[in-house]
N, C-alpha and C positions, 0 to 999 in steps of 0.2 A: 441522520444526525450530523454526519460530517456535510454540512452545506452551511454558505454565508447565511442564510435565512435565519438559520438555528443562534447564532450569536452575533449579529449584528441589528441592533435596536434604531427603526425609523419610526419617525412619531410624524403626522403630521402638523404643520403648523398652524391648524384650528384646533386642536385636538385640547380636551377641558386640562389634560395635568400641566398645558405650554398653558394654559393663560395666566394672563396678568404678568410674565416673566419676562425677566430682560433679557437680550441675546443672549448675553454669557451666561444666564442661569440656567440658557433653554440648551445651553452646548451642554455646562453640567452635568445636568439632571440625564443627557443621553448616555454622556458619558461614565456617569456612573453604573448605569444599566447594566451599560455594554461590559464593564468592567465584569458586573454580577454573570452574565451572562457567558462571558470565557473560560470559568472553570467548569459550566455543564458537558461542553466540549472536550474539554482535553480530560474530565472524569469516565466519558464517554470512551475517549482513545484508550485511556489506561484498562478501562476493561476490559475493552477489547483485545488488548494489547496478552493483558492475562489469560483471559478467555480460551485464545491461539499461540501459549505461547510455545509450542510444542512445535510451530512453524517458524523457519528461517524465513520465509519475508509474507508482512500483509498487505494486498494489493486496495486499497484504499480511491476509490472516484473520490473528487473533492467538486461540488459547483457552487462558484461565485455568485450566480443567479443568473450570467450573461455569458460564463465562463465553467469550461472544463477541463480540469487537469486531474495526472493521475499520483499519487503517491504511493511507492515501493517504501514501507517501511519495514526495516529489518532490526526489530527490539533489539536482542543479546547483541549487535555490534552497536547500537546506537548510532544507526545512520539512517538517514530519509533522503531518498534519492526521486526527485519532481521532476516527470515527463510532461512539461506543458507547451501546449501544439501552436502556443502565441507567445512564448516565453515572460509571462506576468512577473513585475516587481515580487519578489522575492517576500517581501515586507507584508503584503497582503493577506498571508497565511502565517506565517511565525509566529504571532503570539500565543496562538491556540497548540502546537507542536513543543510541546512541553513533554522531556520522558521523566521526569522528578517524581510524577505520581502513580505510574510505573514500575519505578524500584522502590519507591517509598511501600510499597502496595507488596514488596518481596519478587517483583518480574528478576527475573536472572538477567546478568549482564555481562559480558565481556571484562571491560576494563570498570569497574566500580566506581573508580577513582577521580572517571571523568562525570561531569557535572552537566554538560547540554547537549545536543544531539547535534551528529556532525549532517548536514543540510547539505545536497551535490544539486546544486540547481544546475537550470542552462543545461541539461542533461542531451545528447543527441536523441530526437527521438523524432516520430511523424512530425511535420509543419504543417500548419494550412496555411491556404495561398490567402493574402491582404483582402481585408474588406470583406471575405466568410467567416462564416459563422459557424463552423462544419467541427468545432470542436468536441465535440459529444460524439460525433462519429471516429473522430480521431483517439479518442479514449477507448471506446469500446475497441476499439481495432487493436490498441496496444495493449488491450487486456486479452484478446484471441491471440494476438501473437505468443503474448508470454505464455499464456495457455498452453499452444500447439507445441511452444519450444520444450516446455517443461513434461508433456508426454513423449514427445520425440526424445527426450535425453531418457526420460523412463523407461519409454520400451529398448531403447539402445542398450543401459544397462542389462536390461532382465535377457535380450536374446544374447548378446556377448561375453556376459560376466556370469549368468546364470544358468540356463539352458545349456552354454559352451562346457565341456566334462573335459574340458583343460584349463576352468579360468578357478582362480581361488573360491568363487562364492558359489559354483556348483555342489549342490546335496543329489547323491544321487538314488537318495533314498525319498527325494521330494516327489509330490506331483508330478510337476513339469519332467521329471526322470523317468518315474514309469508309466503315466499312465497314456496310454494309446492315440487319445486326441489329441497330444503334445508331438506326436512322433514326426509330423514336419516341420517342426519346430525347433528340434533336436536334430532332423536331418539336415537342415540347412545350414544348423553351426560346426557339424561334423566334416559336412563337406566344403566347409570355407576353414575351419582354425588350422591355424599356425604353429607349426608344433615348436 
């Protein structure tokens, strides 16, 4: 759903609705399309958007048709942060990045009061090298990374703030407390915590 294909209307110029039209009719009539065609898109985002909203950020592929970039969008702050591997005009994507039917829709927000979504392009993330095409691979790569970083901060948590029976979120009436197949698990934070 979130791809150029989905809301960008090409006709070609034999095609029976262009005849008999003159240029500017034949821009028109696209452009009207295209118009019709932008809110299936961002009706699309908003559900989504509800769908997960139970999540601090959605990790969003977007492809141009020739192009791929990734969108970190984070609803409750209303920010959209674009990791793209050739740094694309900006303008390309925005129309359709609309959060108004989102909160119209009841999505929870932050700050209410603000009206569009704050957009962090140019973001530092993988490049590909000039003249590749290797963007697809560059996305998926940056969607593993956030992957691995976001279980590594996971399990970081659960062995140091939970397992540890000196950190505030240990239960020691939990699983991970008694039960036997945890016991190296519990040994390793006993024999490193800091008293």
């Amino acid at each position: 759903m979130v791809c150029e294909t989905v809301h960008t209307v090409r006709i070609s110029e034999d095609s029976a609705v262009l005849k008999n039209k003159t240029p500017q009719e034949k821009k028109d009539y696209i452009k009207r399309l295209h118009k019709r065609k932008m809110p299936e898109v961002g009706n699309y985002l908003a559900t989504s958007f509800l769908a997960h909203s139970d999540k601090r950020v959605i990790m969003i592929p977007y492809h141009f048709g020739e192009h791929y970039i990734l969108f970190l969008i984070y609803p409750m702050d209303q920010t959209v942060v674009v990791l793209d591997p050739a740094d694309y005009d900006k303008d390309a994507y925005m129309e359709f990045l609309s959060h108004g039917r989102y909160k119209k829709r009841g999505g929870y927000v932050k700050n209410p009061s603000r009206d569009k979504l704050y957009i962090r392009g140019r973001w530092p993330c993988y490049k590909q090298p000039s003249l590749m095409n290797l963007c697809g691979y560059y996305v998926c790569e940056m969607l593993r990374k956030t992957l691995i970083t976001l279980c590594v901060d996971l399990f970081r948590f659960i062995r140091h703030d939970i397992c540890n029976h000196l950190r505030e979120f240990h239960d020691r009436h939990s699983e991970l407390a008694t039960d036997p197949k945890f016991k190296n698990l519990r040994k390793v934070e006993r024999e490193h915590a800091v008293d």
